[in-house]
Biopython code that builds the backbone (N, CA, C, O; Angstrom):
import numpy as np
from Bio.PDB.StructureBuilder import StructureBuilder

atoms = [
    (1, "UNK", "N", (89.596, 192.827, 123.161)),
    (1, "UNK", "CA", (89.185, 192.035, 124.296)),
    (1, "UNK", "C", (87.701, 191.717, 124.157)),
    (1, "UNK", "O", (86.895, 192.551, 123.744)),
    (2, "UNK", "N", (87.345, 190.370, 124.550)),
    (2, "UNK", "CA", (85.975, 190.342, 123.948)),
    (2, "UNK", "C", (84.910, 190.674, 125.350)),
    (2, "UNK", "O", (85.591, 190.809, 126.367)),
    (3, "UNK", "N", (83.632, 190.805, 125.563)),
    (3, "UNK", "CA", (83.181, 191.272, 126.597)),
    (3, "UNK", "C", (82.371, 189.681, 127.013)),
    (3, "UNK", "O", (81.773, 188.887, 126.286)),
    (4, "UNK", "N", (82.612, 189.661, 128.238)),
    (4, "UNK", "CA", (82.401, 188.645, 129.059)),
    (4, "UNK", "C", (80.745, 188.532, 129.629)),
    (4, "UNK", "O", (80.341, 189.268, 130.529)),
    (5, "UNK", "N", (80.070, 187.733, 129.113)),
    (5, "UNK", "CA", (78.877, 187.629, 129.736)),
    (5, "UNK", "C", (78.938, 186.871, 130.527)),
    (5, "UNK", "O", (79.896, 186.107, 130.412)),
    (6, "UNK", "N", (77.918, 186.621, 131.846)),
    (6, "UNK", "CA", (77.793, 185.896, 132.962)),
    (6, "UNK", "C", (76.412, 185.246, 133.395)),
    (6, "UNK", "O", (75.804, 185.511, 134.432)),
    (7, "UNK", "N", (76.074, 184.458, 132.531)),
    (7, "UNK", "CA", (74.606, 183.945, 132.628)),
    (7, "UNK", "C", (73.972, 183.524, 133.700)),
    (7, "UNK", "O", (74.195, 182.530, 134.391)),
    (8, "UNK", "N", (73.435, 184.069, 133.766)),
    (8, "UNK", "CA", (72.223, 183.575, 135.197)),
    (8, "UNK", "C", (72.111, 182.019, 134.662)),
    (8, "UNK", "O", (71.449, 181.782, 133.652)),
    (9, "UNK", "N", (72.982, 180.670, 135.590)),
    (9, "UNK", "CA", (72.717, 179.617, 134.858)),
    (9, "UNK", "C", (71.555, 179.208, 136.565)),
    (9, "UNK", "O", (71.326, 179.889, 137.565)),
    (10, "UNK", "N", (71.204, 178.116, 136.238)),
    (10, "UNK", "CA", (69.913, 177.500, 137.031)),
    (10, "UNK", "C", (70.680, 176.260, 137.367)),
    (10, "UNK", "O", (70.929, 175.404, 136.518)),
    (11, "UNK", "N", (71.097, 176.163, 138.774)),
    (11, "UNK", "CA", (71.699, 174.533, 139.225)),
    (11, "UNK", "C", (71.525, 173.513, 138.985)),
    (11, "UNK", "O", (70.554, 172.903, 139.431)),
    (12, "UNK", "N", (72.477, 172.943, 138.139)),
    (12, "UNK", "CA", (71.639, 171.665, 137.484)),
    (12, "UNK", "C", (71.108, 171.417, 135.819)),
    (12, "UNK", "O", (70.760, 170.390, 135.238)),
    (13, "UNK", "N", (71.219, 172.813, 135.371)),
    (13, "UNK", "CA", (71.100, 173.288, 133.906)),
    (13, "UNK", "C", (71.981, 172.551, 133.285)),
    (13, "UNK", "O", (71.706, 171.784, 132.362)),
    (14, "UNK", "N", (73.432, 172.797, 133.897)),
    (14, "UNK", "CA", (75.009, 172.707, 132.795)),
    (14, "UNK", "C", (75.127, 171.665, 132.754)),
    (14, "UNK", "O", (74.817, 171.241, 133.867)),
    (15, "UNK", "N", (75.383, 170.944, 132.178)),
    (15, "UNK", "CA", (76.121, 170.081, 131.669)),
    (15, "UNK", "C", (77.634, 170.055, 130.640)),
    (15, "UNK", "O", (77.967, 170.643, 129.611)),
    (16, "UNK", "N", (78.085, 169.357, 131.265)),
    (16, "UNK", "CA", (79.732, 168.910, 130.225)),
    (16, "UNK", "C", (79.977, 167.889, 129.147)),
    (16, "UNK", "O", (79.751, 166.680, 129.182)),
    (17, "UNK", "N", (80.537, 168.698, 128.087)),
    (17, "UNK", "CA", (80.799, 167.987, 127.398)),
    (17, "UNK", "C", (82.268, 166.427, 128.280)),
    (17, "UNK", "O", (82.775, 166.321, 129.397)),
    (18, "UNK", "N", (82.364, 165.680, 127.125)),
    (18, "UNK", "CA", (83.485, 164.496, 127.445)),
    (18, "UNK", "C", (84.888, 165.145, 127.792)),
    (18, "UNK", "O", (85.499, 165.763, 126.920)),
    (19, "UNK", "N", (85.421, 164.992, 129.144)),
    (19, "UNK", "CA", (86.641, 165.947, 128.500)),
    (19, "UNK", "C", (87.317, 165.157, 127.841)),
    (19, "UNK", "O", (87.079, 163.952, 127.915)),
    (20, "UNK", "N", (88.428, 165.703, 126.954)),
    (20, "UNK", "CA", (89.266, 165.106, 126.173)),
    (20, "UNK", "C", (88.516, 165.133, 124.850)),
    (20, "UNK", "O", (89.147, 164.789, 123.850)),
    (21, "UNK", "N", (87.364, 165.466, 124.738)),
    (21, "UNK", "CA", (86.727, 165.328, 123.587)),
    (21, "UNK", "C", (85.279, 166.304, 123.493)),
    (21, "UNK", "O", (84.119, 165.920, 123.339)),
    (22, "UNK", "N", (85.808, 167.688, 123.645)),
    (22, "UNK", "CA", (85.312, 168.448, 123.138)),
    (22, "UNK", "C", (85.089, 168.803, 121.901)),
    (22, "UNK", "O", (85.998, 168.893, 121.076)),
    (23, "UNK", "N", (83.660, 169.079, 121.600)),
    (23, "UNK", "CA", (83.522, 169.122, 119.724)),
    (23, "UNK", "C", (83.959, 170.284, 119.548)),
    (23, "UNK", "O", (83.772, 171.032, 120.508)),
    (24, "UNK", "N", (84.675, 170.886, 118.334)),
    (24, "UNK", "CA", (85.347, 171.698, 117.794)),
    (24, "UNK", "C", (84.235, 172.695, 117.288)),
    (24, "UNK", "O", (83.578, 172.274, 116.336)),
    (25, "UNK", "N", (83.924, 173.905, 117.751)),
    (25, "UNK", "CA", (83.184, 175.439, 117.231)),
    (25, "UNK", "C", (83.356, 176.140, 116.710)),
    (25, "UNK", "O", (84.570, 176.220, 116.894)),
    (26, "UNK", "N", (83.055, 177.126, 115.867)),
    (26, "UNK", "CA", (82.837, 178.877, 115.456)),
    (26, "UNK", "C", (81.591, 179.270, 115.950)),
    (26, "UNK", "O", (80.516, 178.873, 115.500)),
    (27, "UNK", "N", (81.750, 180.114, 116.951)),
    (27, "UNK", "CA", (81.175, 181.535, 117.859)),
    (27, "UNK", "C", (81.622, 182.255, 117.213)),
    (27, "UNK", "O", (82.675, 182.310, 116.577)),
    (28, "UNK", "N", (80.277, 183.267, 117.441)),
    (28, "UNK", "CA", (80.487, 184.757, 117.141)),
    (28, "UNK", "C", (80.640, 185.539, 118.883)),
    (28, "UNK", "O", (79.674, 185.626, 119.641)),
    (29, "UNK", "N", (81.856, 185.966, 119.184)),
    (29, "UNK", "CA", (81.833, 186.320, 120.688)),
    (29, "UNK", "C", (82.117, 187.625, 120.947)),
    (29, "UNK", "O", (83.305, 187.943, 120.888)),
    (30, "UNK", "N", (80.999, 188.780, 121.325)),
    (30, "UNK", "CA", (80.927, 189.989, 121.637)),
    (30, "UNK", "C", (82.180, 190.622, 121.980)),
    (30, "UNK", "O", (83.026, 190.100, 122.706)),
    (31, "UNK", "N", (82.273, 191.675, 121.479)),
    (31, "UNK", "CA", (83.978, 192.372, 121.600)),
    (31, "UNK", "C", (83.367, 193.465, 122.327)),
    (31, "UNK", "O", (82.180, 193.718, 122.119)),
    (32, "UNK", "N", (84.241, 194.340, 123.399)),
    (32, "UNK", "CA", (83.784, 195.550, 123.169)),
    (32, "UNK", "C", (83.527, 196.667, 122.665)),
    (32, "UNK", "O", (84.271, 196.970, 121.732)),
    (33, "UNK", "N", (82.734, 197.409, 122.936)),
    (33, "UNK", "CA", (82.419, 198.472, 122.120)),
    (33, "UNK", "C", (80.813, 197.556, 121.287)),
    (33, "UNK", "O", (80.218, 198.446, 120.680)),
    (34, "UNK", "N", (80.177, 196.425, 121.144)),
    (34, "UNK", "CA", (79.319, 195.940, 120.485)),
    (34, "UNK", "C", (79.211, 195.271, 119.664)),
    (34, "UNK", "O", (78.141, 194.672, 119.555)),
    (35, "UNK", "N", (80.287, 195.051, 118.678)),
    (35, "UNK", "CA", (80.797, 194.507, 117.146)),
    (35, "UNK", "C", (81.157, 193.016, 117.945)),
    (35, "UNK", "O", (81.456, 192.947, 119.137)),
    (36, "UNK", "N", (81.056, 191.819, 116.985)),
    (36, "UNK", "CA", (81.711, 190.748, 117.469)),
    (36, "UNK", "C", (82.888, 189.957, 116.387)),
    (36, "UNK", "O", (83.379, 190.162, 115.276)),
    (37, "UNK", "N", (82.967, 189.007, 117.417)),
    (37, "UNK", "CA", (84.252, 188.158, 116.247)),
    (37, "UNK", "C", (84.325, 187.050, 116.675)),
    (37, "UNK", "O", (84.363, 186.605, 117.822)),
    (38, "UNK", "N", (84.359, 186.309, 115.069)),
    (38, "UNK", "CA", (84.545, 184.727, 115.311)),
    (38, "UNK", "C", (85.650, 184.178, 115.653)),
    (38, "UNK", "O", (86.728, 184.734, 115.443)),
    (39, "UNK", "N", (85.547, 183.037, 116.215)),
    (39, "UNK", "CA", (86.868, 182.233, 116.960)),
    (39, "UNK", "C", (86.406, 181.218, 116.815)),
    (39, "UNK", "O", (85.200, 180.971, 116.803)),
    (40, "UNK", "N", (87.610, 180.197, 116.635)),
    (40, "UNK", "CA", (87.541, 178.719, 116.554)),
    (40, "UNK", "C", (87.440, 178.135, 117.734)),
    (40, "UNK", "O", (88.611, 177.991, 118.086)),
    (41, "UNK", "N", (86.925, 177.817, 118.354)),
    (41, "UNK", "CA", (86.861, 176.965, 119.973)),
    (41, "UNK", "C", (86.147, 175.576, 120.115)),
    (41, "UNK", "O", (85.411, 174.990, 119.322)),
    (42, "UNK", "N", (86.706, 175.132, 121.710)),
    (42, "UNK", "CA", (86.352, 173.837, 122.016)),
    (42, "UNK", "C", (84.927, 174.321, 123.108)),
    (42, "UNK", "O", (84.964, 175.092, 124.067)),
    (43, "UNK", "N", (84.023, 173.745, 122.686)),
    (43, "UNK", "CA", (82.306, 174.212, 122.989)),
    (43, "UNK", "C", (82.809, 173.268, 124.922)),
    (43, "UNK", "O", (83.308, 172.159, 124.729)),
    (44, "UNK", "N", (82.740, 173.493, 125.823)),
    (44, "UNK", "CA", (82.950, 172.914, 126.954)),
    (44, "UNK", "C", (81.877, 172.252, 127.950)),
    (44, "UNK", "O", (81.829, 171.038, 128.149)),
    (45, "UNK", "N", (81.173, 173.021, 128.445)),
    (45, "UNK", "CA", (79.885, 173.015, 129.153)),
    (45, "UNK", "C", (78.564, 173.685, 128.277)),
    (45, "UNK", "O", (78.862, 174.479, 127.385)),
    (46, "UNK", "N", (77.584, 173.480, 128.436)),
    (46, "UNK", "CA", (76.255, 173.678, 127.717)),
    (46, "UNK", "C", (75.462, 173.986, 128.607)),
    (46, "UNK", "O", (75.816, 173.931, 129.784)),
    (47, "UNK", "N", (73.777, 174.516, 128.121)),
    (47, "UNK", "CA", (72.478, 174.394, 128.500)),
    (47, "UNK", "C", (71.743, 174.950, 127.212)),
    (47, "UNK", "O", (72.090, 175.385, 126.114)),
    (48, "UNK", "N", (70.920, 174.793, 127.680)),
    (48, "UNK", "CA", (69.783, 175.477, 126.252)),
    (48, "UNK", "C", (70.175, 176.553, 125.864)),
    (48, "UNK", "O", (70.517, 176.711, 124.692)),
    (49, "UNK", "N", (70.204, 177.345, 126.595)),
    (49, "UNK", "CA", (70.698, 178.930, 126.044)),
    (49, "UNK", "C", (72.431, 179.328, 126.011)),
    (49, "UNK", "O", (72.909, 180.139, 125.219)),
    (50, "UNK", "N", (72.952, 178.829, 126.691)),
    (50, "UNK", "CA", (74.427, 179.160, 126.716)),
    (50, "UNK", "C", (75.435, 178.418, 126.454)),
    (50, "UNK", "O", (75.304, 177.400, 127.133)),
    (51, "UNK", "N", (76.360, 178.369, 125.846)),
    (51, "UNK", "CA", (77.633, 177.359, 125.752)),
    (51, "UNK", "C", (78.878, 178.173, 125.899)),
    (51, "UNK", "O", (79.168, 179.171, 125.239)),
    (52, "UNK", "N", (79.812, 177.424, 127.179)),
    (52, "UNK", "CA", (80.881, 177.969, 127.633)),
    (52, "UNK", "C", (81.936, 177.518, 126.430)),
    (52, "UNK", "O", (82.299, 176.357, 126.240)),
    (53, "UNK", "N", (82.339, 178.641, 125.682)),
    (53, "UNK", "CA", (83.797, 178.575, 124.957)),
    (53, "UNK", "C", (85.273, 178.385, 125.450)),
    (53, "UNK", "O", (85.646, 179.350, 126.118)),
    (54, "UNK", "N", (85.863, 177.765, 125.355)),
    (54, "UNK", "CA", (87.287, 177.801, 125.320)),
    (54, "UNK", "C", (88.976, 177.640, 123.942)),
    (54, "UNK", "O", (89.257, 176.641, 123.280)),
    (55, "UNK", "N", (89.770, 179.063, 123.961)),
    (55, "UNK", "CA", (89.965, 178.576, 123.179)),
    (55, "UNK", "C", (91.317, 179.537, 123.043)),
    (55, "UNK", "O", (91.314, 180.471, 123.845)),
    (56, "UNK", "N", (92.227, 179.479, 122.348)),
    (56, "UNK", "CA", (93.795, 180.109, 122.264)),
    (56, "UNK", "C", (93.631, 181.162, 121.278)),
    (56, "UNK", "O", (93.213, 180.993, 120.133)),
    (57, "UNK", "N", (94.132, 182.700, 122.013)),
    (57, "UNK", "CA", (94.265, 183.955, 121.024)),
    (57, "UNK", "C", (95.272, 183.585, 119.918)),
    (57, "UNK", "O", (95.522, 182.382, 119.842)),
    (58, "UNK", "N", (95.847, 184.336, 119.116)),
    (58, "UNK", "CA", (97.147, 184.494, 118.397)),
    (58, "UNK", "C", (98.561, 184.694, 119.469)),
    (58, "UNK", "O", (99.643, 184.174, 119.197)),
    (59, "UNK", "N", (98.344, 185.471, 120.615)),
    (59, "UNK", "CA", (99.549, 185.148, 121.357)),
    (59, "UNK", "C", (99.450, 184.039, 121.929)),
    (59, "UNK", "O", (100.322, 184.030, 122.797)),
    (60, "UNK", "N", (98.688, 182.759, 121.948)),
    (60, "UNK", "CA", (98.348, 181.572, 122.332)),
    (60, "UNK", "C", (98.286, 181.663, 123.726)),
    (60, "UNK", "O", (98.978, 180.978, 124.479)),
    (61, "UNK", "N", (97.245, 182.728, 124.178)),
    (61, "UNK", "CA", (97.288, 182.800, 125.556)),
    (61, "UNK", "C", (95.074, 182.436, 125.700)),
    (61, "UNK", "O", (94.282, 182.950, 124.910)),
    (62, "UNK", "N", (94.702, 181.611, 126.720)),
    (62, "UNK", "CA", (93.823, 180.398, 126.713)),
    (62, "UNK", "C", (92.870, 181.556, 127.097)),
    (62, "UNK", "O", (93.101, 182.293, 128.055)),
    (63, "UNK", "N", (91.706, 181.683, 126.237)),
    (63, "UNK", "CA", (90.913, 182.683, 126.514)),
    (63, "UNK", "C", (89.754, 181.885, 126.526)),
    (63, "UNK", "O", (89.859, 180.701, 126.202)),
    (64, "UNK", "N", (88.485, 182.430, 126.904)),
    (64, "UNK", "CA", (87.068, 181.521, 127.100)),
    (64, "UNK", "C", (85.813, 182.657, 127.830)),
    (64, "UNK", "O", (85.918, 183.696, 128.483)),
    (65, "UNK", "N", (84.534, 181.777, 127.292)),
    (65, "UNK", "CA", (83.521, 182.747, 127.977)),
    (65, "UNK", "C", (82.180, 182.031, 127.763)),
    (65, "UNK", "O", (82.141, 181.236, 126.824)),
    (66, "UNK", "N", (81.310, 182.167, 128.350)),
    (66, "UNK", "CA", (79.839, 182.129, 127.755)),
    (66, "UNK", "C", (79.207, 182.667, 126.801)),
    (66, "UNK", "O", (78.900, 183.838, 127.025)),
    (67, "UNK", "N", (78.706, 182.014, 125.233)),
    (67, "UNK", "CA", (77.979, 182.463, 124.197)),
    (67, "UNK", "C", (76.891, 182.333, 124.358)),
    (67, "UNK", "O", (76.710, 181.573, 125.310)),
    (68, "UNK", "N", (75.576, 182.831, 123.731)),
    (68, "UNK", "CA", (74.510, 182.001, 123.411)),
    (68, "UNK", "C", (74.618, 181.027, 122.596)),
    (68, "UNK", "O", (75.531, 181.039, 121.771)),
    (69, "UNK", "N", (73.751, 180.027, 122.653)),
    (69, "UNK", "CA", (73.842, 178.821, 121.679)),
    (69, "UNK", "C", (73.689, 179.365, 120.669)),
    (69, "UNK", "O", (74.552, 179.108, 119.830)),
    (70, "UNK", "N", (72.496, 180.413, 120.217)),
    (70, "UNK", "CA", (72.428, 180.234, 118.759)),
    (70, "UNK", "C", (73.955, 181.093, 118.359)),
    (70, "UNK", "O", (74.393, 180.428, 117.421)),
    (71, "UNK", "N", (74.625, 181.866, 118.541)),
    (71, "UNK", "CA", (76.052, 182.057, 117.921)),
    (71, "UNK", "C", (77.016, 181.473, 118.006)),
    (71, "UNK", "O", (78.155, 181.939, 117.985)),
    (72, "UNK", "N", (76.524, 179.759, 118.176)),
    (72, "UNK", "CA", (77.903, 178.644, 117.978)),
    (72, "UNK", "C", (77.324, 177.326, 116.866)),
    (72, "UNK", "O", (76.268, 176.693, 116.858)),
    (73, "UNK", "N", (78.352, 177.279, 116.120)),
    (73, "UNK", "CA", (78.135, 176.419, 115.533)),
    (73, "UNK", "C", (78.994, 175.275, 115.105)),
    (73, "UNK", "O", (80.201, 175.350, 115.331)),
    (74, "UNK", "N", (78.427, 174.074, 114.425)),
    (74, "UNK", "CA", (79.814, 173.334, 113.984)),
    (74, "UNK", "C", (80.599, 173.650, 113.188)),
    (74, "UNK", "O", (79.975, 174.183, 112.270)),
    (75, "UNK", "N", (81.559, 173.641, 112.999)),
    (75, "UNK", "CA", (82.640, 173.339, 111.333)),
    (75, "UNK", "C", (82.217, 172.486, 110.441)),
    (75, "UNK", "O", (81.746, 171.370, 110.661)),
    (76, "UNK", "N", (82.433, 173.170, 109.106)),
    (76, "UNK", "CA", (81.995, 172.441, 107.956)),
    (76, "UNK", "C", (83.388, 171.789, 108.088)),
    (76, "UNK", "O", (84.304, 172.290, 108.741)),
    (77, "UNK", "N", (83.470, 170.545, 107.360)),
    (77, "UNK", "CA", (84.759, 169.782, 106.987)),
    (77, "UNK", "C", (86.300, 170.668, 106.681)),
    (77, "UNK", "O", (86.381, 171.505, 105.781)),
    (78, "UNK", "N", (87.334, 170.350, 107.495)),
    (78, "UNK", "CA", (88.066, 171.291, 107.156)),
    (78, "UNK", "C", (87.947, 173.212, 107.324)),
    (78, "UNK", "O", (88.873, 173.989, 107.089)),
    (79, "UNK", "N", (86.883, 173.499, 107.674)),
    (79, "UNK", "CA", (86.603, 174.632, 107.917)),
    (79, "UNK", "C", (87.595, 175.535, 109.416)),
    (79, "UNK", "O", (88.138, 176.637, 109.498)),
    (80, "UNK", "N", (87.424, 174.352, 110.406)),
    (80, "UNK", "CA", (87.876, 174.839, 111.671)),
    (80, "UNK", "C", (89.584, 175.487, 111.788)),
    (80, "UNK", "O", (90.255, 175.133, 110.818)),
    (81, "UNK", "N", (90.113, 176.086, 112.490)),
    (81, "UNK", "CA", (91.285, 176.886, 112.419)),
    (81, "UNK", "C", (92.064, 176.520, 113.799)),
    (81, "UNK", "O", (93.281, 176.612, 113.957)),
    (82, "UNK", "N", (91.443, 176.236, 114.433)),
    (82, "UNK", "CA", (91.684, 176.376, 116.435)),
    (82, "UNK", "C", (92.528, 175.705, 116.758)),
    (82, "UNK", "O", (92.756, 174.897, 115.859)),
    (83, "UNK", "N", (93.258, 175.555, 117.714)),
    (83, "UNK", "CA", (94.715, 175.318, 118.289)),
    (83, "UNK", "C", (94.043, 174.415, 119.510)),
    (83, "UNK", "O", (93.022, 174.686, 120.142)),
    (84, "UNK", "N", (94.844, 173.352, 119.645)),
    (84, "UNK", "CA", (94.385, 172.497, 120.533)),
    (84, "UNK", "C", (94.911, 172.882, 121.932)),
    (84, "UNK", "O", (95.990, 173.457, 122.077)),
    (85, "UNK", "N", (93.974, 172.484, 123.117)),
    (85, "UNK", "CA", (94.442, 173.177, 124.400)),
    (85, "UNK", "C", (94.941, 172.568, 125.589)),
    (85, "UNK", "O", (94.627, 172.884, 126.736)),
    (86, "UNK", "N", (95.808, 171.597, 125.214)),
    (86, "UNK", "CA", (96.665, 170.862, 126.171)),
    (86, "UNK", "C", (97.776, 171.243, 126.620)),
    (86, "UNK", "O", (98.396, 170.537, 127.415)),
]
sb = StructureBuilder()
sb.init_structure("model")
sb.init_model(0)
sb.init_chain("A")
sb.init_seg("    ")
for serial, (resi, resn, name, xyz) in enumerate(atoms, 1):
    if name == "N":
        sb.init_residue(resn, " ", resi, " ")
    sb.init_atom(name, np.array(xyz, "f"), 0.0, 1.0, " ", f" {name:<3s}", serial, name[0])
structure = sb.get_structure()
């Protein structure tokens, strides 16, 4: 289970991506116990410091959370793995 952060965001900070056209991610997203793990996700809402993840376990059940920005990044070509969430 990964551990859920809850960012002090500032009203007016967030912004959304397009829906329907979320860019495709790899986060590194805190597990418990301290250790983390990457996941393929759709990057959703933003600010400077945080980007809300969304994205399907292996039992394809719709999991999501707040990262820091710097532990998200794009996919190299073909790199990405993630299950689309419609």
């Amino acid at each position: 289970m990964h551990a859920r952060h809850k960012p002090e965001l500032t009203p007016g900070s967030v912004r959304r991506f397009v829906y329907g056209k979320e860019p495709k991610v790899i986060a590194k997203v805190p597990v418990k116990g301290g250790s983390t793990v990457e996941v393929h996700a759709y990057a959703e809402h933003y600010n400077r410091e945080w980007v809300s993840i969304a994205w399907h376990d292996d039992g394809i059940v719709h999991q999501g959370c707040w990262v820091p920005a710097g532990d998200v990044r794009r996919p190299a070509e073909g790199e990405w793995r993630g299950r689309y969430l419609h």
